[in-house]
Structure formats: C-alpha cells, structure tokens
N, C-alpha and C positions, 0 to 999 in steps of 0.2 A: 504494500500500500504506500508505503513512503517513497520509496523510491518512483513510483508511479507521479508523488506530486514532486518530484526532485524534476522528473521529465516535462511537468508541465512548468513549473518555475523556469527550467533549462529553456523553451519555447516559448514562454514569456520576453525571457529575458533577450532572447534572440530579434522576435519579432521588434522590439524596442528599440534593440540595435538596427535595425536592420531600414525601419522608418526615420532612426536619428540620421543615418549615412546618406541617406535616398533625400533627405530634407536639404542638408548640407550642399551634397552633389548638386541638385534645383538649385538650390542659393549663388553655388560658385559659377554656377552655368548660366544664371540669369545675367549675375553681376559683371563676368569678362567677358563670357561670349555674347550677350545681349546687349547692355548697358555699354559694352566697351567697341567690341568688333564691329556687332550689325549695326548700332548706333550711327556711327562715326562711318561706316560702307553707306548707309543711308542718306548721308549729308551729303556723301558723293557722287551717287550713282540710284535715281528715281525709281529703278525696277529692284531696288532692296528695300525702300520704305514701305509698301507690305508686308512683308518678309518680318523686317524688325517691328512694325507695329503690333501684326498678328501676337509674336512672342513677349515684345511686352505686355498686349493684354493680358495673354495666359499667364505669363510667373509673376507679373507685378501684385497679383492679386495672393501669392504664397509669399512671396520677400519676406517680409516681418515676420510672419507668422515662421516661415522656414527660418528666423534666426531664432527664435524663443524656444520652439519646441524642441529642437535635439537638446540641452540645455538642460531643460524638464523633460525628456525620458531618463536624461542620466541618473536622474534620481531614482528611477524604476531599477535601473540598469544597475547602479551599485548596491540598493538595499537588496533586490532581489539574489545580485550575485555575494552580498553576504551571508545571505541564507545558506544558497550551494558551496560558501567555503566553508560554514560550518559543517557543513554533511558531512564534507570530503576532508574534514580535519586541517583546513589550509590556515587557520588562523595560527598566530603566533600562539604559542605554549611555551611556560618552563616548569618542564617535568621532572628535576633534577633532585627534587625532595621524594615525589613520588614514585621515583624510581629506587631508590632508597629502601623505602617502606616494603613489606610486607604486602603480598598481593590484595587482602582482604583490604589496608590498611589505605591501600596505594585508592582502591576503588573508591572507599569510602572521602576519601581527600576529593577528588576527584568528584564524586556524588556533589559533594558542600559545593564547588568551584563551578559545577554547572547548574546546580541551585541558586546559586548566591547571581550568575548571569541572566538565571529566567525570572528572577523576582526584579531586575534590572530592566530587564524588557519587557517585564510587567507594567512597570510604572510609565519607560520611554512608550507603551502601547496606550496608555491610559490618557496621559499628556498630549500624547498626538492626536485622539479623537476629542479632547477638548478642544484641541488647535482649528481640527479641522471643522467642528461645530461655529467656532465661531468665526472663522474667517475664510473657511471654503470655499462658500458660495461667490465670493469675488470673483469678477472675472479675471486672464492674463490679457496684455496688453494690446494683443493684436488679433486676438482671436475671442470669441464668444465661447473661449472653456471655462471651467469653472479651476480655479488651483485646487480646491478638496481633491481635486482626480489626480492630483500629480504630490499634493500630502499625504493621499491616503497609502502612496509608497510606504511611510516610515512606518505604520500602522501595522498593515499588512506584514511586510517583512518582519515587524516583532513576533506577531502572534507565530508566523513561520520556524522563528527561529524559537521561539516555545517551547511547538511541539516538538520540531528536533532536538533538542536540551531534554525533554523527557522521553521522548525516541533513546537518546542514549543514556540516560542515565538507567530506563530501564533493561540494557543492553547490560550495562555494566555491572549490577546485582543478578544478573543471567550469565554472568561470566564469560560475555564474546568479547572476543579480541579485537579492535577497530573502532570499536562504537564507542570508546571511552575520552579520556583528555588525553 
C-alpha cells in the first residue's frame, strides 16, 4: 500500500516538474524568439508581422503567468520530494550512538527520533491549514489561482511524511531492516 502512494507522490511530483519546465521553455521562447527575433524580423520585412502578431497573441497571454507558476510548483516539487526522501532514507542521519547500542536499544532510540519528527509535523500540518484558512483564498498575481493550492503543498506533504514516520517506526518494532533511522 505504501509504496503504491510513494508511486503516486513519484507522479505527482513528476507531472509538477514537468509543467514547471514546459512553462519556463513558453516563457524563454516567447521572450527571444518572439519579443526578440520575430519582433524586430517584423519591423523589417511586412510578411512576418502576422507571423509575430499571431505568437504574441498566443504566449502574451501565459508571460506572467509562465513566470509565477514554475516558482509555485517548486513548492509541490520539494515538499513532495521530501516525503520520497524520507521513504528512501535520503535525509541526513547520525546514527553513530545508535549504532553503538544494542539492537532493541538502537530501535527504541530511533522509535523516540521518529516520534519526536511526527509530532513536529504535527504541528508544521496544523499551522499550515491555519495558514491556509486564512489567507488561501487570495489570488496569485497573474492568474485567477487561488495560493491555498500551492500552501496546501506544506500540509499535504506533513501529513505524508506522518504516515511514513509511522510506516517505519512500525517497521522497526517488526524488526525489518531498512525501515528504521
């Protein structure tokens, strides 16, 4: 089951990427090949002023909006992929006490340290949907989104890394190997 939502997180986080690039790409393409080459081809030569007005209609109308939003998916884009480094144990660790200990001993440490992170992102999940209760509904600057869709990143990814936190902790009193700190 987890790793089912590790796959859809993984596919999230992709798609996010994937619109943040595509936005950008629109943006550089409007701004040098549009605004620069065809612009400036048009001032010179009467059968490209269609040409360049056709494409400024189309991208002038994403410009702005293509600068804000890759921006505001990165936010998608890092909370979510700190969910997936939790999974995969990528986060920093020093296990050099735990290592030390006693296996029972070592788990138990380990138990309190991914405890003591999910009561952490208890709170950062609590404060965020405060956050986003009250200042959500705002729009962003060039587009009619609302920013709660682009807060409710911090939200989301707490509650995510939650249940991964007790994904492994109940790994760890099951005595697999991987699932721990």
């Amino acid at each position: 089951m987890i790793r089912r939502l590790d796959r859809v997180v993984g596919a999230v986080s992709t798609l996010c990427f994937a619109a943040s690039t595509l936005l950008v790409c629109a943006n550089v393409f409007y701004r040098y090949a549009v605004l620069g080459g065809l612009r400036h081809a048009a001032t010179d030569h009467a059968w490209v002023a269609p040409i360049y007005q056709g494409f400024d209609a189309a991208f002038s109308l994403i410009s702005g909006t293509a600068d804000e939003l890759p921006g505001l998916l990165l936010v998608w884009i890092a909370f979510l992929g700190g969910y997936l480094a939790l999974r995969e144990g990528k986060h920093i660790s020093f296990d050099l006490l735990v290592d030390k200990l006693p296996s029972a001993g070592g788990r138990f440490v380990c138990a309190m340290v991914a405890l003591s992170v999910a009561v952490f992102l208890g709170v950062v999940l609590v404060e965020a949907v405060r956050m986003i209760r009250s200042s959500g509904a705002t729009e962003i600057e060039t587009a009619e989104i609302a920013q709660g869709w682009f807060m409710a990143a911090v939200p989301v990814a707490a509650g995510l890394m939650i249940v991964a936190i007790l994904w492994q902790i109940a790994g760890l009193w099951r005595g697999r190997d991987g699932e721990g700190c």
